[in-house]
C-alpha positions in Angstrom: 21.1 150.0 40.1 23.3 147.0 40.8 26.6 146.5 39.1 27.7 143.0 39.4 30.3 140.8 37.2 29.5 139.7 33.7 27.6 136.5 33.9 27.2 133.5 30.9 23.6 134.0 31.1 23.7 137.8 30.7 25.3 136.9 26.7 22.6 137.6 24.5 21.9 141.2 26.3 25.2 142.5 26.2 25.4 141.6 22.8 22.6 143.4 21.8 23.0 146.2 24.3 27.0 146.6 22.4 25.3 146.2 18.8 22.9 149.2 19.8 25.7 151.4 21.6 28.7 150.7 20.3 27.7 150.6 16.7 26.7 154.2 16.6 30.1 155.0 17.2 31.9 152.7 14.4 32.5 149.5 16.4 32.0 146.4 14.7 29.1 144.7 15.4 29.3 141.3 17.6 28.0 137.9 17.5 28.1 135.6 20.9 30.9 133.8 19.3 32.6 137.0 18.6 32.1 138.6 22.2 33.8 135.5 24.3 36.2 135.3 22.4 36.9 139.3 22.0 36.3 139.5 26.2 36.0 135.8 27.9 38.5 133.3 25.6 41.6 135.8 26.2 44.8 134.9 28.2 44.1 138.4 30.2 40.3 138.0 31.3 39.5 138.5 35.1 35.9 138.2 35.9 36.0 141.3 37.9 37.1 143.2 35.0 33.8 142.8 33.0 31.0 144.0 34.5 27.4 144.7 33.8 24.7 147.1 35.1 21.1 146.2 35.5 18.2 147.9 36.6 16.1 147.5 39.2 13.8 145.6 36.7 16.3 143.4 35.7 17.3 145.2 32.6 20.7 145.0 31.5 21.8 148.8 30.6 25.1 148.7 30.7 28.8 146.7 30.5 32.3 147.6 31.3 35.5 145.8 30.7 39.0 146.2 31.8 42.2 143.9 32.0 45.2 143.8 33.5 48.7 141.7 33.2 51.8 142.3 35.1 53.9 141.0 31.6 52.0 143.9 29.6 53.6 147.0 28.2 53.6 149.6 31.9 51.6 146.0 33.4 53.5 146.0 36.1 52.0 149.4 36.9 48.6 149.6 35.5 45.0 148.7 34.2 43.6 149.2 31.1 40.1 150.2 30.4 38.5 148.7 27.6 35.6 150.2 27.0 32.1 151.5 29.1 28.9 151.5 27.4 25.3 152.7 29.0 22.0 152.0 27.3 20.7 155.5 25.7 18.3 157.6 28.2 20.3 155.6 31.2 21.8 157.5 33.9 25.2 158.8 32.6 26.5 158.4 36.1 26.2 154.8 35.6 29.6 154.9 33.5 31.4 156.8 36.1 30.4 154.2 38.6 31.5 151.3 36.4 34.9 152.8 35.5 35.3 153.5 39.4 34.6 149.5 39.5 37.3 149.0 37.0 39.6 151.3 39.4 38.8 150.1 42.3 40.1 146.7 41.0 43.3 147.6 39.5 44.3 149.2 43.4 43.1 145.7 44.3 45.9 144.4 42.4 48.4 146.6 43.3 47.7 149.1 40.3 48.4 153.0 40.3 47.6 154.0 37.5 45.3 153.3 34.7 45.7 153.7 30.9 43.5 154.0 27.4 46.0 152.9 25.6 46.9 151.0 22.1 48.8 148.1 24.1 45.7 147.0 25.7 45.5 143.4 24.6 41.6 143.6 23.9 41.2 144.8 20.5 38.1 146.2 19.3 37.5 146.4 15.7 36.4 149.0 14.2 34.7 149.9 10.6 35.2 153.0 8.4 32.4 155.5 8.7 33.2 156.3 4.6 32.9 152.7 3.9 31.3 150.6 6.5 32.7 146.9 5.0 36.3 147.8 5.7 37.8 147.3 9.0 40.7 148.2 11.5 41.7 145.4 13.6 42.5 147.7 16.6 40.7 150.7 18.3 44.2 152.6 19.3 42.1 154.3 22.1 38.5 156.1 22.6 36.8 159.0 20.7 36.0 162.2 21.9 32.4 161.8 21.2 32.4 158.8 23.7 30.2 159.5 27.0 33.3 157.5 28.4 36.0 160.0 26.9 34.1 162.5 29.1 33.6 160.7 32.3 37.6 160.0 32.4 38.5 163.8 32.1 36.0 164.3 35.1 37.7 161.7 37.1 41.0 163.2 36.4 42.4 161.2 33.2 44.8 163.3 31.5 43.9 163.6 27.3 47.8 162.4 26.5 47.8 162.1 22.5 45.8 161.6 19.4 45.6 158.6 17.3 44.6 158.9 13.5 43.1 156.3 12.0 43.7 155.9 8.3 41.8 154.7 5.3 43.1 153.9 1.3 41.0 152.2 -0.7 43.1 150.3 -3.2 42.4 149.6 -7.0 44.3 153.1 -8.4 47.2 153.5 -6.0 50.3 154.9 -8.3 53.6 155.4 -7.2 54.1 159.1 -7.8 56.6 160.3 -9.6 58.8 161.7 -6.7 59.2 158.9 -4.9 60.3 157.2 -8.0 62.5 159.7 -8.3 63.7 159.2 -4.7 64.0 155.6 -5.3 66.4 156.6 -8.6 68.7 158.9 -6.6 69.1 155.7 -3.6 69.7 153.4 -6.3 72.7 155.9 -8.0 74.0 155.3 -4.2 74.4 151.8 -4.4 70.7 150.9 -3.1 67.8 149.0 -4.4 64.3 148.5 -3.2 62.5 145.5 -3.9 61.0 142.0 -3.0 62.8 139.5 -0.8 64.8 136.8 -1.9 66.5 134.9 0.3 68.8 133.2 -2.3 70.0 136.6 -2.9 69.3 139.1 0.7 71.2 138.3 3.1 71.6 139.8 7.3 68.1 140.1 7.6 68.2 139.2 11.1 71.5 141.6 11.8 68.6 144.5 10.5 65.8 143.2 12.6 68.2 143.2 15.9 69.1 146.5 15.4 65.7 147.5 15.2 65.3 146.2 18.5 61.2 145.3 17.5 60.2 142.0 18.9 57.5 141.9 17.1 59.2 143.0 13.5 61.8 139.7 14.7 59.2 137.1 15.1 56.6 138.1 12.2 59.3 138.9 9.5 61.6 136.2 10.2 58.5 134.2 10.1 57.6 135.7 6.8 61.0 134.7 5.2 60.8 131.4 6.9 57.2 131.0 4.9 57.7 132.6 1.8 55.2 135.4 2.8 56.2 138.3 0.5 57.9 141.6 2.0 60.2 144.2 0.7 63.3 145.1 1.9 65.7 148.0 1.0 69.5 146.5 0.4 73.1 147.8 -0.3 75.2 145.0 -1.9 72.3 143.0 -1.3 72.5 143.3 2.6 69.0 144.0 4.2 69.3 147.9 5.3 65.4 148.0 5.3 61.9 146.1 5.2 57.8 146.9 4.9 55.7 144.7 5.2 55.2 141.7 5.3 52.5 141.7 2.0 49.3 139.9 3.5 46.1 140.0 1.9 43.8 138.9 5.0 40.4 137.6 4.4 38.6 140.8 4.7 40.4 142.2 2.0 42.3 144.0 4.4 46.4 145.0 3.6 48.4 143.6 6.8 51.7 144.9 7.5 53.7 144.5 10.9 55.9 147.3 10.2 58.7 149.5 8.7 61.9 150.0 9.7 65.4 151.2 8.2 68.9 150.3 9.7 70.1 153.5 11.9 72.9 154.2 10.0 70.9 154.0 6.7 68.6 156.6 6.7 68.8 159.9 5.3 68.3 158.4 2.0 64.3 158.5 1.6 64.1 155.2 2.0 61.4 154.6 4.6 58.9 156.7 2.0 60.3 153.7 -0.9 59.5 151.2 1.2 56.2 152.5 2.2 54.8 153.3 -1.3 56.3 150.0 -3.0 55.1 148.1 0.0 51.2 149.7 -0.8 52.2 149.0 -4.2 52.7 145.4 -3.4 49.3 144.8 -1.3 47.6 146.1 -4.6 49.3 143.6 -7.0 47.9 140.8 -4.4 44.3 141.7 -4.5 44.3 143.3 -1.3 40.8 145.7 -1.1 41.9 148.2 1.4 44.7 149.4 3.8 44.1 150.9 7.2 46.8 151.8 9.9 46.7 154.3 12.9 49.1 156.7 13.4 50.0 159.6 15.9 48.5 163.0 15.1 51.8 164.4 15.4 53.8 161.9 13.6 55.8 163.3 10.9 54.9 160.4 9.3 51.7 161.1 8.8 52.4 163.0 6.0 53.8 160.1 4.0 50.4 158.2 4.2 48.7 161.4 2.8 50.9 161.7 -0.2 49.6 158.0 -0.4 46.1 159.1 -0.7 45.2 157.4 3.0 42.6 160.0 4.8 42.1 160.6 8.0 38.3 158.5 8.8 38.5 158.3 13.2 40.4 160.3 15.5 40.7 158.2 19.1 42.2 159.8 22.5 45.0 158.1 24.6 44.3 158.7 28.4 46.2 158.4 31.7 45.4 158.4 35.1 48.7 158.6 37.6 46.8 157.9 40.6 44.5 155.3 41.5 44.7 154.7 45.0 
């Protein structure tokens, strides 16, 4: 078996070797077009981070990928792994050789650890096994049912958390009647809950600062700048809260960056308000479906299943402290 790096000419096999494997297991499907630029066209690809195996025939039966960036969340640190896939009725061993390649080049670049891990800037998309033509954009980690999620426990990874991902298909969503009734009880305190206006909301960015998201800062701010829809929560029409923003993409997918209440604003129910007017909202604009992932043991997740989202993929967030 010789494991080499990934190769232009190798395209059309590891295409289909990751619409046989990796389909099985949920992942989108990919085109060439849709491979370079998921792997190759990204500011973090490093040739000996994507691999393949081929056989002594010449047959490609397996691909790896990896990346690393020192500006990346724990970069400075460590390698992510991306994903492994082996051609069915392959040698298994073969993935525990390609993620020692992947290893062996994060020590090579002064790595010491190695992460599964939502931050990795390679996002794989995948599909709802209830309803195969609605998407995630993001695949926070790996499934247990992955011959990779085994390997990595054998070679010391450490199982860290679960990630839930979440499915509501839109069309009948209904604010229930508690959370109106929550939303009543903040607005006897002086708050309301609604779209923004920026004739009429005002220390938006004083909210987003103290939320300390850089993320939340750039899209929402961008979002107000644009007159992209988004709700915010406000007391004497200063921003306390947002959701959102409301973006139908063209999948039909719901796309929200986040939500967030001022610190010394909650206690008043509402982050649930904002969450169910915000679904709310992606209904009114056509939007098909909304996914998000969540941690297993995030008391949040109990919010999204008053909601009606349900529980369609569970993925694994792994660690290894010691590379070298």
């Amino acid at each position: 078996m010789i494991i080499r790096q990934y190769a232009a000419d190798d395209l059309p096999e590891v295409v289909a070797l990751w619409n046989e494997e990796a389909v099985k297991h949920h992942y989108k499907g990919l085109t060439n077009e849709s491979f370079n630029s998921t792997f190759i066209e990204q500011p973090y690809y490093d040739p000996e981070c994507v691999l393949v195996a081929c056989s002594e025939q010449n047959e490609l039966v397996g691909f790896a990928a990896g990346c690393t960036g020192d500006d990346l969340p724990l970069g400075d640190v460590a390698g992510y792994i991306t994903c492994v896939w082996v051609k069915e009725g392959s040698d298994q061993q073969l993935v525990h050789q390609l993620v020692e390649r992947l290893e062996q080049r994060f020590v090579q670049l002064g790595k010491v650890q190695a992460e599964v891990l939502f931050f990795n800037p390679i996002k794989l998309v995948w599909n709802m096994p209830s309803e195969p033509k609605h998407e995630h954009n993001n695949a926070p980690g790996i499934s247990k049912d992955l011959p990779l999620y085994h390997c990595l426990i054998e070679r010391g990874y450490a199982d860290r958390a679960t990630q839930c991902g979440m499915y509501l298909k839109l069309g009948e969503f209904v604010v229930p009647d508690d959370i109106v009734a929550k939303e009543q009880r903040a607005a006897e305190k002086g708050y309301t809950v609604t779209r923004f206006d920026p004739a009429v909301h005002h220390e938006l960015q004083g909210l987003l600062a103290a939320l300390g998201n850089p993320q939340w800062q750039r899209e929402i701010l961008e979002a107000a700048a644009q007159r992209v829809p988004f709700v915010v929560a406000a007391l004497d029409d200063q921003c306390v809260g947002f959701a959102g923003p409301i973006v139908r993409q063209d999948n039909g997918r719901a796309y929200f960056s986040g939500i967030g209440v001022h610190p010394e604003h909650e206690g008043h129910g509402l982050g649930s308000v904002l969450f169910f007017r915000m679904v709310e909202a992606f209904q009114q604009v056509g939007c098909e479906y909304s996914s998000l992932f969540t941690g297993s043991n995030n008391p949040a997740i109990r919010i999204y299943e008053k909601a009606g989202f349900t529980i369609e993929k569970q993925f694994s967030i792994l660690r290894k402290e010691r590379l070298a």
